[in-house]
MARBA-3410 file (N, C-alpha, C, O; in Angstrom, 1 decimal):
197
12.2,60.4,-5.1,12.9,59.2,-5.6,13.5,58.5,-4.5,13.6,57.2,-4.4 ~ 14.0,59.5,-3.6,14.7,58.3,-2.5,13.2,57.9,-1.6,13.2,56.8,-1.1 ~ 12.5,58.4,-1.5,11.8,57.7,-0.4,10.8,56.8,-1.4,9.6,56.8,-1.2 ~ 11.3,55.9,-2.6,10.7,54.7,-3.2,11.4,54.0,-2.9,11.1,52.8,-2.8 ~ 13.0,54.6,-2.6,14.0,53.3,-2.6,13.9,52.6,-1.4,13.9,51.4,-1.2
13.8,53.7,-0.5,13.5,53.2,1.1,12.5,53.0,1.5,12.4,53.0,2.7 ~ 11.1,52.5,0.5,10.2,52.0,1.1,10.1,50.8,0.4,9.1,50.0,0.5 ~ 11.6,50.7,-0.7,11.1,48.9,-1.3,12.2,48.3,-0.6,12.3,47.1,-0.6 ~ 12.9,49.1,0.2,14.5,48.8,1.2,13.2,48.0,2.7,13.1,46.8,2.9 ~ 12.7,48.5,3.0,11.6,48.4,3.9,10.7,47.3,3.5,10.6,46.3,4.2
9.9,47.6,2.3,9.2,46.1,1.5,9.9,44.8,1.6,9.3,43.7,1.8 ~ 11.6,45.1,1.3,12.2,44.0,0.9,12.4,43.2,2.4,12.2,42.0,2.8 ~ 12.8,44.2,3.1,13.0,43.9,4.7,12.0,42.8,5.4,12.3,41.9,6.2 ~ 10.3,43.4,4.7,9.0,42.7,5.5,9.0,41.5,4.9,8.6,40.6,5.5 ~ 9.4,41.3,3.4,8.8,40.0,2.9,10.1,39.2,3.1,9.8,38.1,2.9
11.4,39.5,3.6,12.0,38.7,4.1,11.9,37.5,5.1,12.0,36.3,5.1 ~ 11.4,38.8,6.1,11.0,38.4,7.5,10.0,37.2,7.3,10.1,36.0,7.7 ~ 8.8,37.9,6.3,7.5,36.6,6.3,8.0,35.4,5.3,7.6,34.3,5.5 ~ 8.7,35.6,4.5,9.1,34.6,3.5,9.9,33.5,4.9,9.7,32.3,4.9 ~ 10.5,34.1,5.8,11.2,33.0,7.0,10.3,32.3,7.9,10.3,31.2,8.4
9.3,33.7,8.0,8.4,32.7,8.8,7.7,31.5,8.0,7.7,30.3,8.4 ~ 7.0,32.2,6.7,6.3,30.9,5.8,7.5,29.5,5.8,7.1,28.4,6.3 ~ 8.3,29.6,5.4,9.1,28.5,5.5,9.3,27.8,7.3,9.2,26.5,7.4 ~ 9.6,28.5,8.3,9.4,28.1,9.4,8.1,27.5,9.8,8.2,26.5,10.5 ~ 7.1,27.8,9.4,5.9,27.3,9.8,5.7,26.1,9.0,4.9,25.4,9.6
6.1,25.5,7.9,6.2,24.5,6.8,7.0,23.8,7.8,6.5,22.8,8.2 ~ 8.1,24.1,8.3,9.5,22.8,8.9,8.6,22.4,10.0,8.4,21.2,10.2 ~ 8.1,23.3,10.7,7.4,22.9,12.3,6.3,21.5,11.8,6.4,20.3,12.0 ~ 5.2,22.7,10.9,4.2,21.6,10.6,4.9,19.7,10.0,4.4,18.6,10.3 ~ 5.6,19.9,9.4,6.1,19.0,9.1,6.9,17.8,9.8,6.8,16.6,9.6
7.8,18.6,10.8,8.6,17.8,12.1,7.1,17.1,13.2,7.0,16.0,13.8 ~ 5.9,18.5,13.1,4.7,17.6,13.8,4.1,16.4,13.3,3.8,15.6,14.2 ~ 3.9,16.0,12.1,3.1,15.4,11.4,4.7,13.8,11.0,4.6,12.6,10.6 ~ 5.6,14.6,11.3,6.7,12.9,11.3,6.5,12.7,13.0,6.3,11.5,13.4 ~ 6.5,13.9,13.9,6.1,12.9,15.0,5.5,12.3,15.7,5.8,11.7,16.7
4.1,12.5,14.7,3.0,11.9,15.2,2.7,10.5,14.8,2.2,9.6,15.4 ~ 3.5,10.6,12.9,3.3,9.1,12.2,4.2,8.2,13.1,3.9,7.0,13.1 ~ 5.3,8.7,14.0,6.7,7.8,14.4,6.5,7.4,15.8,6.5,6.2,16.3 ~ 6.3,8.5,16.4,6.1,8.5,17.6,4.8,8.8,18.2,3.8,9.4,17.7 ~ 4.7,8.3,19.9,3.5,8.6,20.4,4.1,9.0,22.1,5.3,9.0,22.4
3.2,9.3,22.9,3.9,9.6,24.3,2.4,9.2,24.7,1.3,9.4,24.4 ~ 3.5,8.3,25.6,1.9,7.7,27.2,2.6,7.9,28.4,3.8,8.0,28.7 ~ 1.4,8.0,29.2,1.7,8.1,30.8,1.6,6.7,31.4,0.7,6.0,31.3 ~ 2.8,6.3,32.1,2.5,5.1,32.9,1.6,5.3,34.3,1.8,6.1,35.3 ~ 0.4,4.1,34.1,-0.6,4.0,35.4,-0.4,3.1,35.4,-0.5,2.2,34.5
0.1,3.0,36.8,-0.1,1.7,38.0,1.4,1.4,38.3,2.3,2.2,38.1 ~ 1.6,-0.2,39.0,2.8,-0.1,39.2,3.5,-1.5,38.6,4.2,-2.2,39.2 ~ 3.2,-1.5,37.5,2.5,-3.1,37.3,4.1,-3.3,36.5,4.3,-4.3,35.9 ~ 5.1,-2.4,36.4,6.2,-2.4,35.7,7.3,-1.8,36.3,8.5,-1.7,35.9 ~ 6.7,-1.4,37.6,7.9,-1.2,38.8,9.1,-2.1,39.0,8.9,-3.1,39.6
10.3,-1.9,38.6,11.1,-0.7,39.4,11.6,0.2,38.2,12.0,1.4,38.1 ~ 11.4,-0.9,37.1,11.9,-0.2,35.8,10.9,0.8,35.5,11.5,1.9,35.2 ~ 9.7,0.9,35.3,9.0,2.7,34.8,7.7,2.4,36.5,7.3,1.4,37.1 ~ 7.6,3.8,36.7,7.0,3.9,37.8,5.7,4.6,37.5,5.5,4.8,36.3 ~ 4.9,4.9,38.1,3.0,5.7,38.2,3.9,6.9,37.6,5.0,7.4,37.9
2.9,7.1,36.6,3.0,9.0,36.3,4.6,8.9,35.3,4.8,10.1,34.9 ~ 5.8,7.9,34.6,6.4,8.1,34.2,5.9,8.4,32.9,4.9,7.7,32.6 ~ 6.3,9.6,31.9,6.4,9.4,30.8,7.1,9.0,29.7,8.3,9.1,29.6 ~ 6.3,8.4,28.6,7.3,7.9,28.2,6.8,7.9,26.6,5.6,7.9,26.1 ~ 8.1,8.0,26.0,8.2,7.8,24.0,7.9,6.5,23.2,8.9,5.9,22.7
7.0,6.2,23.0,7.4,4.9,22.1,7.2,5.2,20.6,6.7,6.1,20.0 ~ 7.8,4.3,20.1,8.2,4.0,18.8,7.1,3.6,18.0,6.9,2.4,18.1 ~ 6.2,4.4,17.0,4.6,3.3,16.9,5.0,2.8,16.3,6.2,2.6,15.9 ~ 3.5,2.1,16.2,3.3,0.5,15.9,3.3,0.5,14.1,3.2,-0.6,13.4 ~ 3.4,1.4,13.7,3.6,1.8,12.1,4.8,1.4,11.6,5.0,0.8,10.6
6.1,1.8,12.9,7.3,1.7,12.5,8.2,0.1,13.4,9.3,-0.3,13.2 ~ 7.2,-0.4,14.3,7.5,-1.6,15.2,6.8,-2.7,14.9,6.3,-3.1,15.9 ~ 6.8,-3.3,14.2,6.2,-4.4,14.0,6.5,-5.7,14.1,5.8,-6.6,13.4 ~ 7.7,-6.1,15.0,8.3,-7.7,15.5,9.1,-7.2,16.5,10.2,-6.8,16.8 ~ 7.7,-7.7,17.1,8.1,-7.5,19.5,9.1,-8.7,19.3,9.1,-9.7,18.6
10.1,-8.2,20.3,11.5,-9.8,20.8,11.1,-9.5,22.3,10.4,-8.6,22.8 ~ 11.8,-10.7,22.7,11.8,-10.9,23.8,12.8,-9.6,24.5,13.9,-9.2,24.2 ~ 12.1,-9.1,25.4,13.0,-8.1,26.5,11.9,-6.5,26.1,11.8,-5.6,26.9 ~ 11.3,-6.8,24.8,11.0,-5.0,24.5,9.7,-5.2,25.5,8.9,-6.0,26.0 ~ 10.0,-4.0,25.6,9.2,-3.4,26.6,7.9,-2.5,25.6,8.2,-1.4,25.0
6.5,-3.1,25.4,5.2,-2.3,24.7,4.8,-2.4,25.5,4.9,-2.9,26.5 ~ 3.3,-1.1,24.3,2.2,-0.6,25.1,1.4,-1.5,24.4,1.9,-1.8,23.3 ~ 0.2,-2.0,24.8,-0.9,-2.8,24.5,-2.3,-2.2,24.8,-2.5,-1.7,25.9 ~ -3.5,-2.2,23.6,-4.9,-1.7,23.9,-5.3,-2.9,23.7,-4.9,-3.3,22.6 ~ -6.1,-3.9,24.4,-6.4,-5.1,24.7,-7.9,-4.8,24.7,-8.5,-4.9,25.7
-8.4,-4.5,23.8,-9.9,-4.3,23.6,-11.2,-5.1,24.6,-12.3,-4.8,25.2 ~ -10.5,-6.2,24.5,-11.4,-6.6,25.7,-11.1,-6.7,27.1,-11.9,-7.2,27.9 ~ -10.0,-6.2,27.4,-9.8,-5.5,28.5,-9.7,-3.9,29.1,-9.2,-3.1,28.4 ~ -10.2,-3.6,30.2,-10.3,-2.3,30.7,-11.0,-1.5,29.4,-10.9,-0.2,29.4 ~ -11.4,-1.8,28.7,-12.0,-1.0,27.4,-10.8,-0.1,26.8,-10.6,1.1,26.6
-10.3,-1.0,26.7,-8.6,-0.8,26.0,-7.9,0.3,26.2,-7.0,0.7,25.4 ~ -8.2,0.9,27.4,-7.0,1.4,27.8,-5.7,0.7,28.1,-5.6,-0.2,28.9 ~ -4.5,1.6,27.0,-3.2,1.1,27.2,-3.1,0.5,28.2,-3.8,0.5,29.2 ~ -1.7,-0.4,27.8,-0.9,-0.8,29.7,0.2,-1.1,28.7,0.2,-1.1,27.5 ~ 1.3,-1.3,29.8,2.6,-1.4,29.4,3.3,-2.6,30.0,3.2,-2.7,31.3
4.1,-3.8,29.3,4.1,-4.5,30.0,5.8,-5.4,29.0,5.9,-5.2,27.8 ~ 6.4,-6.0,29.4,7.4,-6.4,28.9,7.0,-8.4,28.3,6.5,-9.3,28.9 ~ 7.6,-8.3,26.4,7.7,-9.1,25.7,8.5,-10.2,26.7,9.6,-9.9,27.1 ~ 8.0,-11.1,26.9,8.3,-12.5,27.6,9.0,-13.5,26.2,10.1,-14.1,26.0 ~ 7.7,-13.4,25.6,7.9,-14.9,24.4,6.6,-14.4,23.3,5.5,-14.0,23.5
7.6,-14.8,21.8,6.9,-14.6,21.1,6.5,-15.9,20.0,7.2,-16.9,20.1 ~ 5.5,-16.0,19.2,4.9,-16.8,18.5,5.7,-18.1,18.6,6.9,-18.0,19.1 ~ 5.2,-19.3,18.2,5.8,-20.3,18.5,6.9,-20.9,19.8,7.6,-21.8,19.7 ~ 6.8,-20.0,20.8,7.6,-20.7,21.7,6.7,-20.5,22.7,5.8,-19.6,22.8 ~ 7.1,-21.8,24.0,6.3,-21.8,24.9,6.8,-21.4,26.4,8.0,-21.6,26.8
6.1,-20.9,26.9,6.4,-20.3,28.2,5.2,-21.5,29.2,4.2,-22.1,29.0 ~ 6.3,-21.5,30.6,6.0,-22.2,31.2,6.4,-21.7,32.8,7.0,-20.7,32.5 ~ 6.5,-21.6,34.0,6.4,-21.1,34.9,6.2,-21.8,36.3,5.2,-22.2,36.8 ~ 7.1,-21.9,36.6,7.2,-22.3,38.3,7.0,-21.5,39.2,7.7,-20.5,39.5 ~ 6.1,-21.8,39.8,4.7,-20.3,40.5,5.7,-21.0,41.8,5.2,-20.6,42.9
6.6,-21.7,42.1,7.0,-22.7,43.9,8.3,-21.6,43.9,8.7,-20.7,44.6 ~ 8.8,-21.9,42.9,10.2,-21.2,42.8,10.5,-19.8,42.1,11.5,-19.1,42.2 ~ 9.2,-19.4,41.4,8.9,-18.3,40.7,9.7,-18.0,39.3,9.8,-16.9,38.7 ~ 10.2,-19.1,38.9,10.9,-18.8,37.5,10.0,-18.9,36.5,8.9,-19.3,36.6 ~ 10.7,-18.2,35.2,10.0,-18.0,34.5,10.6,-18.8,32.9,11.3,-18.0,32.3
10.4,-20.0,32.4,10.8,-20.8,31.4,10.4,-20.5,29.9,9.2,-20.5,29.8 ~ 11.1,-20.3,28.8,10.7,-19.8,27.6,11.6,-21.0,26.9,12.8,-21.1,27.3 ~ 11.1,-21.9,26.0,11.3,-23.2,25.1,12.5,-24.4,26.3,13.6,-25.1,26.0 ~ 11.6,-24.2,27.7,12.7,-25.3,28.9,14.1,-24.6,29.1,15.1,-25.4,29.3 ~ 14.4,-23.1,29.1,15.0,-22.5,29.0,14.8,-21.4,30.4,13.8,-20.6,30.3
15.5,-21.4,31.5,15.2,-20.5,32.6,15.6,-19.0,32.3,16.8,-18.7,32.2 ~ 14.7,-17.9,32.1,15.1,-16.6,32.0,15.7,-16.1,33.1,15.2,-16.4,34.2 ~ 17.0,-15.3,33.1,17.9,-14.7,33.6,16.9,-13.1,33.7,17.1,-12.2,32.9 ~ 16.0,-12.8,34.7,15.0,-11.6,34.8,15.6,-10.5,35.8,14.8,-10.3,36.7 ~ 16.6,-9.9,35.8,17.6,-9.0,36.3,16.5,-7.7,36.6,16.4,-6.9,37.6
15.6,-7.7,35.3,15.1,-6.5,35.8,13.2,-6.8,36.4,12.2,-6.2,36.0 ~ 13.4,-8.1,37.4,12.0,-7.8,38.1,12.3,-7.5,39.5,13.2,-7.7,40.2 ~ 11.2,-6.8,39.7,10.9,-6.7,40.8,10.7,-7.7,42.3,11.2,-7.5,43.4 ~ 10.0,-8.8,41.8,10.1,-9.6,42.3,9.9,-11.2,41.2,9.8,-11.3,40.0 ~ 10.1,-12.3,42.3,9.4,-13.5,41.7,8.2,-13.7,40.9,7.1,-13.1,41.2
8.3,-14.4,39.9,6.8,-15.1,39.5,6.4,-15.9,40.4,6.8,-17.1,40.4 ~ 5.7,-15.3,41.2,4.5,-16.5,41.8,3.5,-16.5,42.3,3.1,-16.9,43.4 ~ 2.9,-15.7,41.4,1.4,-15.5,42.0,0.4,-15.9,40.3,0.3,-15.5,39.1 ~ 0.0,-16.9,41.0,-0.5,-17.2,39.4,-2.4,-16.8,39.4,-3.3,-16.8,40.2 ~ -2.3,-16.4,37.8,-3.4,-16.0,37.8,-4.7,-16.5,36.6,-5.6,-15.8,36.0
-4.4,-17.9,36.6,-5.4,-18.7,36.0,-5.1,-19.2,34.5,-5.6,-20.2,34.1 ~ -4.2,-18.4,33.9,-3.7,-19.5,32.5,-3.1,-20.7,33.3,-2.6,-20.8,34.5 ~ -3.2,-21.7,32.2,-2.4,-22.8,32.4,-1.4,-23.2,31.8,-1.3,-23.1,30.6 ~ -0.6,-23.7,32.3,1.1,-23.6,31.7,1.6,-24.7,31.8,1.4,-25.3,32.8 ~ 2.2,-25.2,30.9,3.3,-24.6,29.5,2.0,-24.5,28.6,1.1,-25.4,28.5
2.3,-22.8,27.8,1.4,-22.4,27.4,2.4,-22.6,25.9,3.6,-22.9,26.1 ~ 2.0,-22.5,24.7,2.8,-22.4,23.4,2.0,-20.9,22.2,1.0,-20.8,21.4 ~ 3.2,-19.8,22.7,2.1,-18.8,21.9,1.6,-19.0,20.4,2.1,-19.7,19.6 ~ 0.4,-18.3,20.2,-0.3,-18.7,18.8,0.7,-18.1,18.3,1.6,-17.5,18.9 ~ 0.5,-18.2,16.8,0.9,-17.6,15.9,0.2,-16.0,15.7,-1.0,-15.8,15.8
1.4,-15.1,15.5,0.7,-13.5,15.5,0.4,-13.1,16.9,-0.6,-12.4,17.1 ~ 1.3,-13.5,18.0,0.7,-13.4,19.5,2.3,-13.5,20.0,3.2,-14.2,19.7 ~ 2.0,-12.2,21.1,2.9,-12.2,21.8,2.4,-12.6,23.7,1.3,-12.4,24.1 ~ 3.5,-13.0,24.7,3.0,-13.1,25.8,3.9,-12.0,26.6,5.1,-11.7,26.7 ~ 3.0,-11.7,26.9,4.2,-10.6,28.1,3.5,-10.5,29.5,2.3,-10.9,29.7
4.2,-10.0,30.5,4.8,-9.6,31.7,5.0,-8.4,32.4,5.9,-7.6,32.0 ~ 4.4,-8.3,33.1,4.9,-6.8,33.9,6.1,-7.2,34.7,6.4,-8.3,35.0 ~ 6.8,-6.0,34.9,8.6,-6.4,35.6,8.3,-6.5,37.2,9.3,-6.8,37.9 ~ 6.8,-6.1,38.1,6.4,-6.3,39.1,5.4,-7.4,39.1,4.2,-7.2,38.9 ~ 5.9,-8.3,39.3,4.8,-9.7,39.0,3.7,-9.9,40.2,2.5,-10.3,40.1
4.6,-9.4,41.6,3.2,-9.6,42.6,1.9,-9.2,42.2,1.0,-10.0,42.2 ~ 1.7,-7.6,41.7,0.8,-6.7,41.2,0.5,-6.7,39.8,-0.5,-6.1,39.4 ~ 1.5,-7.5,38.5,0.7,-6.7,37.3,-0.1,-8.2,36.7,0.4,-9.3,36.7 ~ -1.6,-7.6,36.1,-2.0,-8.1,35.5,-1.8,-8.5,34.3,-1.8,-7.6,33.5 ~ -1.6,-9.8,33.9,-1.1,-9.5,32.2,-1.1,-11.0,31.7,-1.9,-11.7,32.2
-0.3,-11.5,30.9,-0.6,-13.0,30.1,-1.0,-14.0,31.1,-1.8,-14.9,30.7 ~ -0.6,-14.0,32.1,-0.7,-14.7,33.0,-2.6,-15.0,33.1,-3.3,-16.1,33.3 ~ -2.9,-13.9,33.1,-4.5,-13.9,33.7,-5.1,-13.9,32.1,-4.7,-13.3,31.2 ~ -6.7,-15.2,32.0,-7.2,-15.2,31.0,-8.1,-13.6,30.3,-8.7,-13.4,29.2 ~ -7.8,-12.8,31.5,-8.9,-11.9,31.1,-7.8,-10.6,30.0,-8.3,-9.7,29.3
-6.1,-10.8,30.1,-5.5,-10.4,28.7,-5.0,-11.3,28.0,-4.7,-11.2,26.9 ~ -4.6,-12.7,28.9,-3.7,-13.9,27.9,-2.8,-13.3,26.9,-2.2,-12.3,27.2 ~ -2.7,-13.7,25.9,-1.8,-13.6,24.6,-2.3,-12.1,24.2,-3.3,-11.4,24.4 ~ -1.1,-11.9,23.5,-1.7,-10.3,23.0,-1.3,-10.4,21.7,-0.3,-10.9,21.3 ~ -2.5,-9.8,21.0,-2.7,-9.7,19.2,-1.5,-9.0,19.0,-1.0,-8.4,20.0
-0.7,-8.9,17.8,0.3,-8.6,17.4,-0.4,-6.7,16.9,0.1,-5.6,17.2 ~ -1.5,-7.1,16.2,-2.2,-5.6,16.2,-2.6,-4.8,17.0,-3.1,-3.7,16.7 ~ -2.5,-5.5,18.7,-3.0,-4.9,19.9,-2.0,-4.3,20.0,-2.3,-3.1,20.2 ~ -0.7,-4.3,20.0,0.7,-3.5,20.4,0.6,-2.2,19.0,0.6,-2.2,17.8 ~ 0.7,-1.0,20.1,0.5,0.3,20.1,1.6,1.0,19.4,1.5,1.9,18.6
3.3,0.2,20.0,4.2,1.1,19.8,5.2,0.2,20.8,4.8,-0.9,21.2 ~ 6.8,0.9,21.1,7.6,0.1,21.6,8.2,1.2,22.2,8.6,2.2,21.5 ~ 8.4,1.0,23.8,8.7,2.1,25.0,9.9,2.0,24.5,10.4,0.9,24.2 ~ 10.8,3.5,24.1,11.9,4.0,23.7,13.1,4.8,24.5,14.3,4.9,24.4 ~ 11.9,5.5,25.5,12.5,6.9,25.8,11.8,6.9,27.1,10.6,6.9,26.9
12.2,6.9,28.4,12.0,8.2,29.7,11.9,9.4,29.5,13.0,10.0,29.4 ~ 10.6,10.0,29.3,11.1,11.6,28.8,10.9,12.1,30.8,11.9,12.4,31.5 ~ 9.9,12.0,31.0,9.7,12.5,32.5,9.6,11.8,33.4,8.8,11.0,33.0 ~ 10.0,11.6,34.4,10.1,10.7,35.4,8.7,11.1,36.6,8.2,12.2,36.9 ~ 8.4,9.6,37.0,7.1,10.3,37.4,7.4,10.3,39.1,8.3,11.1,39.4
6.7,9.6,40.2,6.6,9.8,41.4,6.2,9.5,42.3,6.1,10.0,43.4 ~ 5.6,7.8,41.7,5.3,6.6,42.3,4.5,7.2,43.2,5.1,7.3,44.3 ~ 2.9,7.8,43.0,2.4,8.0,43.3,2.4,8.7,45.1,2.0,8.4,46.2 ~ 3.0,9.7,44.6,3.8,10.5,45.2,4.6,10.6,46.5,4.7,11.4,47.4 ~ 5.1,9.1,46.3,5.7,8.4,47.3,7.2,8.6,47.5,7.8,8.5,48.5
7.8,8.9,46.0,9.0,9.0,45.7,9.4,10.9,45.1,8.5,11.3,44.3 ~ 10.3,11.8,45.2,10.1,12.6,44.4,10.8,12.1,43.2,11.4,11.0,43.1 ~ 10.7,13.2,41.9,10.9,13.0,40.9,12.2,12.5,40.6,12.9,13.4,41.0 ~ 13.0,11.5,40.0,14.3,11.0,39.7,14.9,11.3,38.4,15.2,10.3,37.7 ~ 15.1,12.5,37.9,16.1,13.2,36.6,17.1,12.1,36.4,17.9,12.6,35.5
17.4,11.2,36.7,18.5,10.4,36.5,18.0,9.5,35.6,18.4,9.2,34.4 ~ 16.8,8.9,36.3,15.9,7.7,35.6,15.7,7.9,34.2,15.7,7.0,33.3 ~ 15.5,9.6,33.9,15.1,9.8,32.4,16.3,9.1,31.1,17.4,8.9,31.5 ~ 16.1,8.9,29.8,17.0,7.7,29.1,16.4,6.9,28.2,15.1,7.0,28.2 ~ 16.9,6.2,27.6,16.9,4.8,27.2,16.0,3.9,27.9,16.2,4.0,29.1
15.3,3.2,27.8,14.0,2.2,28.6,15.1,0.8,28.3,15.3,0.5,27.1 ~ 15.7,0.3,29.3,16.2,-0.9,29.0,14.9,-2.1,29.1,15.2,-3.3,28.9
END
């Protein structure tokens, strides 16, 4: 009689255990499948958004499921189908639908509705121009953006990405999770990780 009791004392013990795990394995699966609808993680290549995310940063964005009205300042990712065969790039919202951007390539400023942008976070000047012609007025459903290193990044400026489809934007840079290493020029900066202003 006692060794029934201590083998359902024992029984009760094992299906505890798995009854925790079955439930643990439901929260995991579940926390994966909200992070995948919400979120995405890309690696920054190139330098084309230097000083603010560098080669090899990673980074969180916000998808495009849950982002859907780029402002001026957000920083997205873009698959540009007819460029690079749509591999991402990352590049910061300038101007969006109906307003026009315009650009003094002498002085390097950068004009949004005859309005001079205060750009605190470039790298350098706009002045390297690369074949749009300006004052441009974006379409409707089109955003224009900018890399925050303008010598080096390719982007609205050049006709080969111009305007970017509102459906081309991937998601919206949220998060520094890892800091990368500017192509191993820099070591890694734990400080940098954060908020993407």
């Amino acid at each position: 009689m006692a060794s029934t009791e201590e083998e359902k004392k024992k029984l009760g013990w094992k299906m505890t255990v798995v009854t925790y795990l079955h439930d643990w394995l439901y929260l995991l699966v579940g926390i994966f499948v909200v992070f995948l609808l919400l979120f995405r993680v890309i690696v920054v290549s190139g330098d084309s958004m230097y000083d603010t995310l560098w080669d090899g940063d990673y980074v969180l964005l916000l998808s495009n499921l849950f982002y859907q009205d780029p402002q001026y300042g957000d920083i997205v990712v873009i698959s540009k189908h007819g460029f690079d065969n749509g591999k991402p790039i990352i590049k910061r919202v300038i101007a969006t639908e109906g307003q026009t951007v315009d650009i003094d390539f002498g002085q390097g400023v950068v004009y949004v509705d005859g309005v001079a942008l205060q750009e605190d976070y470039i790298h350098n000047l706009t002045t390297r121009e690369e074949g749009t012609q300006f004052p441009l007025t974006v379409a409707d459903g089109c955003i224009f953006v900018l890399g925050d290193n303008r010598g080096v990044s390719q982007d609205s400026r050049s006709p080969e990405i111009g305007q970017i489809d509102q459906r081309e934007v991937l998601g919206k840079a949220l998060l520094l999770m890892l800091p990368g290493t500017n192509h191993d020029m820099q070591p890694r900066d734990f400080s940098r990780t954060g908020v993407i202003q």
